[in-house]
C-alpha positions as CSV (number, residue, x, y, z in Angstrom):
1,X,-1.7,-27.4,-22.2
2,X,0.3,-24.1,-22.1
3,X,-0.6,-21.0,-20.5
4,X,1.8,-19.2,-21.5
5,X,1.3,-18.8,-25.8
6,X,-2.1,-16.4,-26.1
7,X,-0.5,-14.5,-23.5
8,X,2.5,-13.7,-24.5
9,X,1.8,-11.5,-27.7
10,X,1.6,-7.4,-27.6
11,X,4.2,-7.4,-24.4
12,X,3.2,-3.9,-23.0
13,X,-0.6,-4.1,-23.7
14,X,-2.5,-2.8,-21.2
15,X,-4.4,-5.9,-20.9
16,X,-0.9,-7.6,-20.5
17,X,-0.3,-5.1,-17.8
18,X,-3.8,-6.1,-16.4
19,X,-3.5,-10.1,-16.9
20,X,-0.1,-9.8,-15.3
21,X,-1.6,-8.0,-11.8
22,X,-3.8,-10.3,-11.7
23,X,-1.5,-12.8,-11.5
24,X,0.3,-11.7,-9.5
25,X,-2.1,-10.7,-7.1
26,X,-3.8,-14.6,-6.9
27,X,0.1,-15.4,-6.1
28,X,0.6,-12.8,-2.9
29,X,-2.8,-14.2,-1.8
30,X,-1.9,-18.1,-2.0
31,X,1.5,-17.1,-0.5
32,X,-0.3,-15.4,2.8
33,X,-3.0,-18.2,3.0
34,X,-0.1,-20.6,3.2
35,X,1.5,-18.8,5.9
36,X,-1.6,-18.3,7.4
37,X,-2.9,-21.9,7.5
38,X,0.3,-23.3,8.7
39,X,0.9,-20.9,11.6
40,X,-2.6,-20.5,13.0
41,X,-2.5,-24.4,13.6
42,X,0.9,-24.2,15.2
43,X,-1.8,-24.9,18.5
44,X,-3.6,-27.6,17.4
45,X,-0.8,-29.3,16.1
46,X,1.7,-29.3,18.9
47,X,-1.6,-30.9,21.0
48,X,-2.4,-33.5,18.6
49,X,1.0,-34.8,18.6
50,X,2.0,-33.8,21.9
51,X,5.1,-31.3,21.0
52,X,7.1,-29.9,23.5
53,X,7.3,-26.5,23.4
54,X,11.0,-25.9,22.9
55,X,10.1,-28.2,19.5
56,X,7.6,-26.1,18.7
57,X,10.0,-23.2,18.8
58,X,12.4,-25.1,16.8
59,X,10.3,-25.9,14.0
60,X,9.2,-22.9,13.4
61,X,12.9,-21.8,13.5
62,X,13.2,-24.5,10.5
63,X,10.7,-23.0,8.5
64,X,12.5,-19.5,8.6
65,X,16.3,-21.1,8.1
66,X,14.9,-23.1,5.1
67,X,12.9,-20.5,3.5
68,X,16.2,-18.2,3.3
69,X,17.7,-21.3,1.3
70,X,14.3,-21.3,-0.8
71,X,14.7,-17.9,-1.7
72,X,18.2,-18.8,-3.7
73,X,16.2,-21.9,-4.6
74,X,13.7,-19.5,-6.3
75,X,16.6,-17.6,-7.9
76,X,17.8,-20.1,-9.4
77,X,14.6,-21.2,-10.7
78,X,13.5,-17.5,-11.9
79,X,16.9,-17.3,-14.2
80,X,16.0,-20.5,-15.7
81,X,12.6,-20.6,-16.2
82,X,11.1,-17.0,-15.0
83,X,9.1,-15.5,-12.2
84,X,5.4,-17.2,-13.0
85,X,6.5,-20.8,-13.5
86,X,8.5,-20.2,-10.2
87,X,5.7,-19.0,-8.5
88,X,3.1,-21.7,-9.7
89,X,6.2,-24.6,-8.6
90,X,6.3,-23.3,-5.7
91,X,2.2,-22.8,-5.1
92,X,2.1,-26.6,-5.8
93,X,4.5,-27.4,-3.4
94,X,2.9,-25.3,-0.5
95,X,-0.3,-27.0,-1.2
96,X,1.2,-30.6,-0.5
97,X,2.7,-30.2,2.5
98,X,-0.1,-28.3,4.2
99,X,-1.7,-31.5,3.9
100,X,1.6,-33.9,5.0
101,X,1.4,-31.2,8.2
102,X,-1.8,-32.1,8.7
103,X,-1.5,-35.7,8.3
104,X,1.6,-35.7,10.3
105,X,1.5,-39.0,12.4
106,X,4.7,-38.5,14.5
107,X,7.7,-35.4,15.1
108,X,9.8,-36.6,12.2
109,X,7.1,-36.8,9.7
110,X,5.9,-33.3,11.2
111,X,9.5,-31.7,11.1
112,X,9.8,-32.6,7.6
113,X,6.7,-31.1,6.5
114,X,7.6,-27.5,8.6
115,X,11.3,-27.9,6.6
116,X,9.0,-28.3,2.9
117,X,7.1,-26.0,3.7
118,X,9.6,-23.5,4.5
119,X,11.3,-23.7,1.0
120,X,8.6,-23.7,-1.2
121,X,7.4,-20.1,0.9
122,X,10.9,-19.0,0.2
123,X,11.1,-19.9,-3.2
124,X,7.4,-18.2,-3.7
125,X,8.4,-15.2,-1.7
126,X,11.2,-14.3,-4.4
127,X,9.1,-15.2,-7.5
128,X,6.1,-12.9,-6.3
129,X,7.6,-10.0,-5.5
130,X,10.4,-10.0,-8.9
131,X,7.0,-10.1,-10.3
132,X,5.6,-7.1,-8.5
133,X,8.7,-5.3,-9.0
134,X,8.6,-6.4,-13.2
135,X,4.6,-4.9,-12.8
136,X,5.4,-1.9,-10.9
137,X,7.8,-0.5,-13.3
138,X,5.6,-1.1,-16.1
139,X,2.8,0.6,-14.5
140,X,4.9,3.6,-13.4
141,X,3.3,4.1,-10.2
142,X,3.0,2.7,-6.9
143,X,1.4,-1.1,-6.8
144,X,3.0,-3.0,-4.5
145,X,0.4,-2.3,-1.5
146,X,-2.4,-4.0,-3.7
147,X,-0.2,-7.0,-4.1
148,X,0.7,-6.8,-0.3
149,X,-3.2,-6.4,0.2
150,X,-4.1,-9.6,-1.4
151,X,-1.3,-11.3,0.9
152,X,-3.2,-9.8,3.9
153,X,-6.4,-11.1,2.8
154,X,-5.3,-14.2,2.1
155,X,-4.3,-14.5,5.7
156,X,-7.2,-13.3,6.8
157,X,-9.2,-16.0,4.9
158,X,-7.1,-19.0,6.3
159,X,-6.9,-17.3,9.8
160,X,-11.4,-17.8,9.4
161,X,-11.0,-21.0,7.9
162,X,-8.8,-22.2,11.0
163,X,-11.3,-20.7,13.7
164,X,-14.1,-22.3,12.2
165,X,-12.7,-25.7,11.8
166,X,-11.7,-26.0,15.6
167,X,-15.4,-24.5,16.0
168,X,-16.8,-27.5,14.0
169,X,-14.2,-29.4,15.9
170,X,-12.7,-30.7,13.0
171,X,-9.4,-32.6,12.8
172,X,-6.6,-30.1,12.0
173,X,-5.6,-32.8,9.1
174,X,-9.2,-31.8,7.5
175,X,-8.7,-28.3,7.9
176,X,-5.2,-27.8,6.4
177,X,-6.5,-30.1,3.8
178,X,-9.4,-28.3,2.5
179,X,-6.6,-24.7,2.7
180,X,-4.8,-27.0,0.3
181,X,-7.7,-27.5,-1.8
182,X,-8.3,-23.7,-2.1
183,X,-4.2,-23.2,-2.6
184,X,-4.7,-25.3,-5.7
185,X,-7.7,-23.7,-7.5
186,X,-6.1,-20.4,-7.4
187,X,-3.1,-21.9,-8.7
188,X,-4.8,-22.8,-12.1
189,X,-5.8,-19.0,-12.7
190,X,-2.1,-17.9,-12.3
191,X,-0.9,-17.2,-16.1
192,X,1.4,-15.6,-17.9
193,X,1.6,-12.3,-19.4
194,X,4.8,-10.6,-21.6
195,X,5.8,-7.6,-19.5
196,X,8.2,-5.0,-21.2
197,X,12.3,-5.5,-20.4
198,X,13.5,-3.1,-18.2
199,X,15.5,-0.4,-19.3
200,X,17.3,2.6,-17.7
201,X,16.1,6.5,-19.0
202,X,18.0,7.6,-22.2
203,X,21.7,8.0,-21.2
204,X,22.0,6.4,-18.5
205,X,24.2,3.2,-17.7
206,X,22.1,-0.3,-16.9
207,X,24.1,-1.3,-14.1
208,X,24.8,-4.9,-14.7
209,X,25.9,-6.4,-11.8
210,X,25.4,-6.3,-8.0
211,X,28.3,-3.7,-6.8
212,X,29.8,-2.9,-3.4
213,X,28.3,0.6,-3.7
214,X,24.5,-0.7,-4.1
215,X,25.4,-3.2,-1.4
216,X,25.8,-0.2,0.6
217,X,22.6,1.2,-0.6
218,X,20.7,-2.2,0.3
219,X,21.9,-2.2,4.2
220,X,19.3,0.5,5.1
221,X,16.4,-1.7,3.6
222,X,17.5,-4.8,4.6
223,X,17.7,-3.4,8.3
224,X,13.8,-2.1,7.9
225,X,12.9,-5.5,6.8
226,X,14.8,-7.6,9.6
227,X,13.2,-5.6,12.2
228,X,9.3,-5.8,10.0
229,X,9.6,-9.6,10.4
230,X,10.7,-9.5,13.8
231,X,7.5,-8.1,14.2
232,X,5.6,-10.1,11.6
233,X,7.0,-13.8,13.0
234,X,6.1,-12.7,16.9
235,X,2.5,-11.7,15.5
236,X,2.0,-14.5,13.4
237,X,3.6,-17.4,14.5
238,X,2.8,-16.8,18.2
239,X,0.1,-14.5,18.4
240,X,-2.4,-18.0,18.4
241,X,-0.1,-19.8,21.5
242,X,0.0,-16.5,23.7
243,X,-3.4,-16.0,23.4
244,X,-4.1,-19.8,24.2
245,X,-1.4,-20.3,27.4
246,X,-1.3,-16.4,28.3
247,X,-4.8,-15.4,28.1
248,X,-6.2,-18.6,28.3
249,X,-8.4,-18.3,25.4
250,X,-10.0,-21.1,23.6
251,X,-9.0,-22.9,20.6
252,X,-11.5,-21.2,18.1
253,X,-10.7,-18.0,19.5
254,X,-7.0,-18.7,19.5
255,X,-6.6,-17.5,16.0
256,X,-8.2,-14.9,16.6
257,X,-5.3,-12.3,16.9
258,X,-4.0,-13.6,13.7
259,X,-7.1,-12.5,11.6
260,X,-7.2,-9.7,12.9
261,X,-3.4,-8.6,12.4
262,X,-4.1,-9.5,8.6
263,X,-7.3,-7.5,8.6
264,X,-5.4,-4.8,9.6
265,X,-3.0,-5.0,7.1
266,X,-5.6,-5.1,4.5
267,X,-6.5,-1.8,5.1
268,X,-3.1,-0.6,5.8
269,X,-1.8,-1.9,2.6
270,X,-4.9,-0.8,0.6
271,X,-4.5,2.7,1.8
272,X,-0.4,3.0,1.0
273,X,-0.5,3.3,-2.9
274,X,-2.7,6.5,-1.8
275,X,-0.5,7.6,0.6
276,X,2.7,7.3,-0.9
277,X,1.1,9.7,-4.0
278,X,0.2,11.9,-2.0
279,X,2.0,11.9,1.3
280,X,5.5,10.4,-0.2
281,X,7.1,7.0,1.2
282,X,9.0,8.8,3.8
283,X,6.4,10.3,5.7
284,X,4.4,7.2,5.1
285,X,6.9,4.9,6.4
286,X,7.5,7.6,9.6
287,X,3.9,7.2,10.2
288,X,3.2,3.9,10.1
289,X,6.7,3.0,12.5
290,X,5.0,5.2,15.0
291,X,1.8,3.4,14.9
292,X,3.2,-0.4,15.2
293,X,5.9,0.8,18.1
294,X,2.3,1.9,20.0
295,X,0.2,-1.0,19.0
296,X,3.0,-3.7,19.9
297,X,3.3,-2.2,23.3
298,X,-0.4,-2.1,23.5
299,X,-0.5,-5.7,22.7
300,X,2.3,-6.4,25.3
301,X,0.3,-5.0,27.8
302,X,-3.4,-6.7,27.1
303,X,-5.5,-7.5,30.0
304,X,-7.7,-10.2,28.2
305,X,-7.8,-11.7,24.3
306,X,-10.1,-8.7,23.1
307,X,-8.3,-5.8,23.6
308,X,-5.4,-8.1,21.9
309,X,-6.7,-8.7,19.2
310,X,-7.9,-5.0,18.8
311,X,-4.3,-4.6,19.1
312,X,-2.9,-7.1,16.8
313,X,-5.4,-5.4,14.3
314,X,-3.3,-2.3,15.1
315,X,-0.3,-3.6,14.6
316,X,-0.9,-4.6,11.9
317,X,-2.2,-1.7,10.3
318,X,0.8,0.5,11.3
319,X,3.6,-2.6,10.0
320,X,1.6,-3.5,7.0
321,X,3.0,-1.0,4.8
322,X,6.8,-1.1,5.3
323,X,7.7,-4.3,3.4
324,X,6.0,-3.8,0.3
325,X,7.9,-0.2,0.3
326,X,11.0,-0.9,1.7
327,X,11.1,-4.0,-1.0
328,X,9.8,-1.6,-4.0
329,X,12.3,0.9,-3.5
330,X,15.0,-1.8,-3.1
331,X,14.1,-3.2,-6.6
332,X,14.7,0.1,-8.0
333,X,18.3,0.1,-7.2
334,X,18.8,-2.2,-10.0
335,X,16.1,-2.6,-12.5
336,X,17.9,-5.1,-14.4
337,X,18.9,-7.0,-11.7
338,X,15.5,-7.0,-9.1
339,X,15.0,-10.6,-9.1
340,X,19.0,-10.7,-7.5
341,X,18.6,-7.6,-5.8
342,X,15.0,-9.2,-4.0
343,X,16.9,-12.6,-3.3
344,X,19.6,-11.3,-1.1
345,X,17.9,-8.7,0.6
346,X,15.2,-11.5,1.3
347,X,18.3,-12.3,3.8
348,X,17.3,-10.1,6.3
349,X,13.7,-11.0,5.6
350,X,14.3,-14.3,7.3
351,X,17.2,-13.1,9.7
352,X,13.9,-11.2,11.4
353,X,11.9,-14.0,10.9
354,X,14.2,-16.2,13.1
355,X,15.1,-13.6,15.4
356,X,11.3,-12.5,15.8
357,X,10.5,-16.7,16.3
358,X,13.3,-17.6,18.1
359,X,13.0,-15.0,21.0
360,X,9.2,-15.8,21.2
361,X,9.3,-19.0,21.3
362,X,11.7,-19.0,24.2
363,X,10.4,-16.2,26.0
364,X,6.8,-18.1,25.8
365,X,7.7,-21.5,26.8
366,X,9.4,-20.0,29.9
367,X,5.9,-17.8,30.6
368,X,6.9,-14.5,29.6
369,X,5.5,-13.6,26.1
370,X,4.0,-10.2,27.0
371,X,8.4,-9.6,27.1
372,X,8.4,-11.3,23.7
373,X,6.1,-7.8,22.2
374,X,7.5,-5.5,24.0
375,X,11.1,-5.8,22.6
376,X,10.0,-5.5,18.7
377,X,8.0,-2.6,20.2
378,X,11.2,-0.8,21.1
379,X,13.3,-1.9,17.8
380,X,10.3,-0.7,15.5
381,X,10.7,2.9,17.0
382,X,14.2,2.6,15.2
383,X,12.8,2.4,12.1
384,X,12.0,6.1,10.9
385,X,15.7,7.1,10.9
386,X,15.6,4.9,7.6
387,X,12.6,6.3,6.1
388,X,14.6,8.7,4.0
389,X,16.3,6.1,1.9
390,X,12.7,5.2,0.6
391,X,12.2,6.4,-3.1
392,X,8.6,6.7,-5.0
393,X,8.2,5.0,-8.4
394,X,9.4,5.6,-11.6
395,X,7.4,8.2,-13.1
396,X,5.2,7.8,-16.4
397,X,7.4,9.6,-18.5
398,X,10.3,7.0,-18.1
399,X,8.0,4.3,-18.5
400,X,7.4,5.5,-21.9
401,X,10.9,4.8,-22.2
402,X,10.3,1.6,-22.1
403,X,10.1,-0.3,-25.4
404,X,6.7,-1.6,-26.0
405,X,8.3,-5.2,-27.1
406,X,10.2,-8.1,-25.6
């Protein structure tokens, strides 16, 4: 059966607009439960099969090297076959190897699983956000925080989910397997919907190609981006282990920090279509710099597991909104070209991931992860010097540019 034929008539529609965020958004939200699911059992799995931590660390490495290679893998497979059915491929394969993690009987089998997992994130990080990109022009106006929003509350969902299997004390194989179960419902109600083709405002050039000069123009972004998921992999891969070994927390409480990092980025990506209209990116992305430089020190500094998780929840209101901008801007660089555009700049997505998981990792398996906060503190505060490359959307009289047909 095809998803794809009632769909695709009236391209431009507004409920083709509509069917499309919708999409979209079930995509961004099976994308952060994903993530969420396989790093807030990062504890319980090293225990069950008795990982060291410098394996730990390594793994999680893996699944940052091999989503950068599933971001070209996603490339590939949006040129081919387009954004949804690159996003549902990948969905599918996110949902099986949440459940070989879980079932994981030794470190091969486990190590594998991590390395799976890691392209199918990458390949679904490039197919959902070309889609947001394809959405936001055709809407004319900011969008990308809603998407971003239902990535954050996806997280938070999974983050739950973990807690209160280790509260049941379940068998982390049950747990990821029922997050697969939920990965795969949601995949069913991801369709497609005929957006219009991009084109550039009367007399003006479509630039075909990926030149030196935009190249240039990406370096600013990709910089914001490396630093965001410095911050995002020490928060969410690690925030579950330092509460666990440095504040000695328990394992339903572990995940704690997570959930609330994500609930914080619920309401910070909720609230930045609002801003940016009426504050503009740049003082937006100023503000929220400021506010995740503080919070990640705050964090560094916690006495006990409450206040960090109060400051997780901080840091992740402040950091929340900077991808979805600093990625929405990027796209409009080269309209025709976004998907291309997204893949590479994804480069420094994963560059931060790494950096972000390697130096946690280390620092926390040789005691010292309150170290491992404090530095993305200090590179965040670098962050506003960028803010005035940041651009708003395209405005609704160039989307009426736009022809109304594929």
């Amino acid at each position: 059966m095809s998803f794809n034929a009632p769909a695709l008539a009236g391209a431009g529609h507004p409920d083709s607009k509509t069917g499309a965020r919708r999409g979209a958004t079930l995509a961004f939200a099976v994308q952060g439960m994903s993530v969420a699911a396989v790093y807030t059992t990062v504890p319980a799995v090293t225990e069950h099969l008795k990982l060291t931590p410098l394996l730990t660390t390594a793994m999680m490495v893996a699944v940052a090297l091999t989503a950068g290679g599933g971001s070209f893998l996603g490339l590939a497979a949006i040129r081919r076959a387009g954004p949804v059915a690159t996003m549902r491929g990948a969905m599918l394969t996110a949902a099986a190897t949440l459940v070989l993690i879980g079932r994981a009987s030794d470190e091969a089998t486990v190590i594998c699983a991590y390395v799976l997992f890691g392209l199918a994130v990458g390949a679904l990080d490039v197919g959902v956000n070309t889609r947001a990109a394809e959405i936001e022009r055709a809407y004319g106006r900011s969008v990308f925080g809603s998407f971003y929003t239902a990535w954050s509350v996806g997280g938070v969902v999974a983050a739950l989910l973990t807690a209160g299997a280790a509260r049941l004390e379940w068998p982390v194989a049950d747990g990821l397997t029922l997050q697969a179960g939920l990965v795969l419902l949601l995949v069913f109600f991801v369709r497609t919907h005929a957006l219009p083709a991009p084109q550039a405002p009367s007399g003006t050039a479509v630039e075909p190609s990926l030149g030196r000069r935009l190249w240039g123009r990406l370096i600013p972004f990709g910089l914001v981006l490396l630093v965001v998921y410095v911050v995002e992999s020490t928060v969410s891969a690690w925030s579950a282990v330092y509460l666990r070994q440095t504040l000695t927390a328990s394992l339903t409480v572990a995940p704690l920090a997570y959930a609330a990092y994500q609930a914080g980025t619920v309401i910070g990506r909720a609230a930045a279509d609002r801003l940016v209209q009426n504050l503009g990116t740049v003082s937006v992305v100023r503000m929220a710099a400021l506010l995740a430089a503080g919070a990640l020190a705050a964090l560094a500094a916690a006495p006990n597991w409450p206040f960090a998780v109060l400051a997780a929840g901080a840091v992740g209101l402040g950091a929340s909104v900077l991808a979805p901008l600093c990625l929405a801007s990027a796209a409009r660089l080269s309209p025709t070209a976004s998907e291309a555009v997204l893949a590479r700049l994804n480069l420094f997505n994963y560059v931060g991931v790494v950096t972000g998981g390697a130096l946690s990792g280390l620092l926390g398996s040789t005691g010292h992860f309150r170290l491992a906060y404090a530095v993305p503190a200090a590179l965040v505060v670098l962050v506003p010097a960028s803010a005035r490359h940041f651009t708003r959307p395209s405005s609704p009289a160039l989307r009426e540019s736009i022809p109304r047909t594929l």
